[in-house]
N, C-alpha and C positions, 0 to 999 in steps of 0.2 A: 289608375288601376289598369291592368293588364291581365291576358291571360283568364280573363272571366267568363270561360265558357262555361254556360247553364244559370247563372246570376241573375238573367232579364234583362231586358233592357231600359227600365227604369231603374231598377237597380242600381245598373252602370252608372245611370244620368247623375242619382240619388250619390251613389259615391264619390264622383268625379267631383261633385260640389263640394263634398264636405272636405275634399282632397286639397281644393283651391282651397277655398275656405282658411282651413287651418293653415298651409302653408303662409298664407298672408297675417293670419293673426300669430303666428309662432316668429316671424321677423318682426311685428310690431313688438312683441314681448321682449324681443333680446336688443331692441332699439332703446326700450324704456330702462331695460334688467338696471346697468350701472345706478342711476342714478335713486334706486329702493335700495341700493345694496350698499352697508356701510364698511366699505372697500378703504384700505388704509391709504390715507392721502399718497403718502410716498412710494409704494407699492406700482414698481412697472410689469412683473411680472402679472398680479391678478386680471386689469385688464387685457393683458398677451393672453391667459388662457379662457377668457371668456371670449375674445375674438375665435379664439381655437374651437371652443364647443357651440358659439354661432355658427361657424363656417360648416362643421360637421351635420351638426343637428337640421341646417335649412338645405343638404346639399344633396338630400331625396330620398326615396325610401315612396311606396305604395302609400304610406298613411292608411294603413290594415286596421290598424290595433284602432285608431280614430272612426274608422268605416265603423269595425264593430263595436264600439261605446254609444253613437247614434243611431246604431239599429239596435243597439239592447234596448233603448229608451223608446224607441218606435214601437216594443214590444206592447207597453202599456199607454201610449200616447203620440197624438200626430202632433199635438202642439208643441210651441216653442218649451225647452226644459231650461232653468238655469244651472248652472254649476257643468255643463257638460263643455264648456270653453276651458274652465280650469281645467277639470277630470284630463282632457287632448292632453293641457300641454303639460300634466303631468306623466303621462303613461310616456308621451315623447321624449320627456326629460330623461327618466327612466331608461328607457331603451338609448337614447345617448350616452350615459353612463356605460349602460353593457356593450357597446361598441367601442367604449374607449378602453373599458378593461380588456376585453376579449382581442382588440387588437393587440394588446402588450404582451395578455397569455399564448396568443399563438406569432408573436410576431410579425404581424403583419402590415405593410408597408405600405399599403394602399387601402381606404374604405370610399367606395362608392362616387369613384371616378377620379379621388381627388388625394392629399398623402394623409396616412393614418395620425391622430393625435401622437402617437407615439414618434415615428418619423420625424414628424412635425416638431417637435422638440427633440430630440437627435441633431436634426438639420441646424438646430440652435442653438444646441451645448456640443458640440462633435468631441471637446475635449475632457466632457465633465457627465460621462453616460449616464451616473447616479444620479443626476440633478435631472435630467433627461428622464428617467424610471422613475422617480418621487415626484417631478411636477404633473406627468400624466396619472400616475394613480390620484395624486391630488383632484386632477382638473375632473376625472369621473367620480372623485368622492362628491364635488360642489355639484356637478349635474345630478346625481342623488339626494342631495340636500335641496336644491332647487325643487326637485319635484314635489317634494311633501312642500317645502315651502306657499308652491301658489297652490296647494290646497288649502293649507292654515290660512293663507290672506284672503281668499274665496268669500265673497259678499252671497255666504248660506245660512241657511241655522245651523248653531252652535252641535247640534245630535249629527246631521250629513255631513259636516267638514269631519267631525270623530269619527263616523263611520269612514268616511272613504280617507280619511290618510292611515286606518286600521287596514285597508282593504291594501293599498299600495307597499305598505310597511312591510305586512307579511308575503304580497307578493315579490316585493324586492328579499326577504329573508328566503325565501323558497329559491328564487333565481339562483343565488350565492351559494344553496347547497348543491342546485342542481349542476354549476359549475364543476366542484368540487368532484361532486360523483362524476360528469365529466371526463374531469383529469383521470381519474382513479379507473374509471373504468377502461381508458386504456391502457392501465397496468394489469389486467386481468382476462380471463377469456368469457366475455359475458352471456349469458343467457338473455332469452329474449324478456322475463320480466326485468331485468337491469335495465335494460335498451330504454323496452317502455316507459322506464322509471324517471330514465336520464330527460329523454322528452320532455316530462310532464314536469320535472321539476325545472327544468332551464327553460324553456321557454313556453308550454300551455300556459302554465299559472299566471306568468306576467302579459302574457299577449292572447291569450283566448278568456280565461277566468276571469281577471280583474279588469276587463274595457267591461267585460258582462255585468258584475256587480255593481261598477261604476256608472253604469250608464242607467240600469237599474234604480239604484239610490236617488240618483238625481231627479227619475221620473216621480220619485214618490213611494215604489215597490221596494220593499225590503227583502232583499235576498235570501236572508237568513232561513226561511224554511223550506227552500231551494236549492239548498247548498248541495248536496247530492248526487242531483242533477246537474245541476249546472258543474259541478268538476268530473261528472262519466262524460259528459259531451265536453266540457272541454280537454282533456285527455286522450279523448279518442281524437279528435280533428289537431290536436299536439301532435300526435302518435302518426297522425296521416301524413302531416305535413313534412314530419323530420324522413320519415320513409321517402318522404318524395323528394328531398333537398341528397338522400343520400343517394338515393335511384340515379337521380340526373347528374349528381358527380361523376360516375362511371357511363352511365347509359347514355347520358343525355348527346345534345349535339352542342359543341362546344362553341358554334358561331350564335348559334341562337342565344347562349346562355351570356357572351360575352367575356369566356375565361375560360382557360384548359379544363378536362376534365384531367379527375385522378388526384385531385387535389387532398383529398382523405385519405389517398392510398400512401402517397409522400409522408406527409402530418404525423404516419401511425395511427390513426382512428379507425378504433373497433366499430366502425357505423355497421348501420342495418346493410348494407349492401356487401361490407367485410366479412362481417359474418355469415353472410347469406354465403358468401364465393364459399367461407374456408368449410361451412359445413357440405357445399356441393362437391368437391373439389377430389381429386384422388391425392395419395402420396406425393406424387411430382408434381399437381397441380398445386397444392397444398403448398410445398415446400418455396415453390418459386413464388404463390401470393406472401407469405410470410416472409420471405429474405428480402421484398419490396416493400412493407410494412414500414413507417420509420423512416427510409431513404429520402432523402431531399434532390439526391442527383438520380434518380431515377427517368428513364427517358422517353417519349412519347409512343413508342415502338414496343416499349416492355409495359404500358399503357395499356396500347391496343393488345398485346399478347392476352394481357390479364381480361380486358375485358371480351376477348372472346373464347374465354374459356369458361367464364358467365355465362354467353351466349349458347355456348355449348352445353353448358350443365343446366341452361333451363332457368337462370337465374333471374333475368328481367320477368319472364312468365310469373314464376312466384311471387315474387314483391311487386307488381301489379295486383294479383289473383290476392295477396295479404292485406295493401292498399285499400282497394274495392271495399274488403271485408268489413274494414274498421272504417270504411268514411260511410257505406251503408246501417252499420251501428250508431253511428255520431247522427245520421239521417233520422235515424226510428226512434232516438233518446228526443229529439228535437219536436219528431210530430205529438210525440206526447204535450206538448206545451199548448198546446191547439185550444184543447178545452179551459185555459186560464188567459192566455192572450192574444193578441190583435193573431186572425191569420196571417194577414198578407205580410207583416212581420215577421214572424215565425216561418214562411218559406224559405226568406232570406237566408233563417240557419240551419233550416231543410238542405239547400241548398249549396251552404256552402263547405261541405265536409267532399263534395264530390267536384268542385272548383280544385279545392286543394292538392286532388291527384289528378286532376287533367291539364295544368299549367305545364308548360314548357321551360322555363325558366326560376 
């Protein structure tokens, strides 16, 4: 964990555990994976791609989504929960899948220090790219299969393994629309509920919604009359977060982040920060953000032009001043929980809607 200012400092302690934690039981898992899986003898391809999606999947990542499935359960209990070791490595599976599609839809060459699964087989078919495109959508089809799988095999009651691969299913179903709108919405000029919309379906639901329900069920608490709430707070802390990944695109500092900014501005993505420029922007301000819209050779100098003409129109002010708004709403959906479960639980998700826009990176 990083970047946790206002979390506590048990908190911190509390995550970093579950952080090690699961990283050591998610390489036990993909040490054992072959030998459950009835993988066709002669098949050298399947174990190639399952080394592919161990090598991704163990090669880092905050372990968030994991922090907040064991603090959903802290919600209603300090004791040991079962089923919260499966629930990890399935939201992990999960989010390994969307990293290996999401590399392919925007082509990208590098995931998280190391070469994208996509790449990665490139580098291995250079003469046969279709084989290269169909083994990587393959290999994030079986990390989606994977996931619901070790919840079916999950030593629970037969009612918690149906609820929570329900809960996965349709957060995986949401994700895949919220892709779609995604793409689509950078064919279009969107409004700010599309924006919010794009969030909440691509990644709230899988990474804020469903660690909560999952972690929930497992305690024992059945979501279901919760459901409500639990998707305005996780929508809003969605809505915070994508605001702050597009913030730091343009605004951020590109040494601290570990990668150029402007990287939305190349892509063509209509993010919240696009938007923000092209609604602040005059004629000729307007004109020159839009003919960089799209461009891939676009150059560090017409970067900076754009981004201080942001600066100038007042733009990092507003989407700060918007940020705030909605991770103080995601705050006050949260203290309402007070009266049903553990406090000192429930600060954690007081708390963390206001982490999510004070991160640097």
């Amino acid at each position: 964990m990083t970047d946790a200012t206002g979390l506590g400092e048990q908190v911190l302690k509390r995550a970093a555990r579950h952080e090690q934690r699961f990283n050591t039981l998610f390489e036990e898992y993909f040490d054992t994976l072959s030998t459950g899986l009835d993988m066709p003898p002669f098949s050298r391809f399947t174990p190639e791609c399952l080394r592919l999606l161990r090598d991704l999947s163990l090669r880092g990542g905050k372990r968030m989504r994991v922090v907040l499935l064991h603090e959903a359960a802290r919600l209603t209990t300090t004791e040991p929960v079962d089923g919260l070791d499966a629930a990890a490595l399935s939201i992990e599976l999960l989010q390994t899948h969307g990293l290996v599609h999401d590399d392919l839809i925007d082509n990208s060459p590098t995931r998280r220090g190391g070469p994208s699964t996509y790449y990665a087989y490139r580098d291995r078919f250079p003469r046969h790219p279709q084989v290269a495109l169909g083994l990587t959508v393959l290999a994030g089809d079986l990390a989606l299969a994977l996931s619901l799988q070790v919840l079916l095999d999950a030593d629970l009651p037969v009612a918690v393994r149906q609820a929570m691969v329900e809960v996965q299913t349709r957060a995986a179903a949401d994700t895949f629309m919220g892709q779609i709108a995604d793409l689509e919405r950078d064919f279009t000029t969107p409004d700010e509920d599309v924006l919010h919309g794009v969030a909440d379906y691509k990644s709230a639901r899988y990474s804020l919604l469903a660690p909560l329900q999952l972690g929930l069920l497992a305690a024992g608490e059945q979501p279901a009359p919760f459901d409500a709430e639990l998707r305005r707070y996780a929508r809003l802390v969605g809505i915070c977060g994508q605001m702050r990944d597009d913030y730091l695109d343009l605004f951020g500092d590109a040494t601290t982040m570990g990668k150029p900014t402007g990287t939305d501005i190349r892509d063509g993505r209509r993010s919240y920060t696009v938007d923000a420029l092209l609604r602040a922007a005059d004629g000729s301000e307007r004109a020159l953000v839009e003919a960089a819209l799209g461009d891939a050779g676009i150059t560090p100098e017409t970067v900076a032009v754009i981004r201080e003409i942001g600066e100038r129109r007042g733009v990092p002010a507003r989407m700060r001043a918007a940020m705030r708004r909605h991770a103080e709403q995601a705050a006050a959906e949260a203290v309402g929980w007070r009266s049903r479960w553990r406090a000192d639980a429930v600060a954690f998700f007081e708390q963390l809607p206001r982490w999510s826009i004070a991160r640097t990176r």
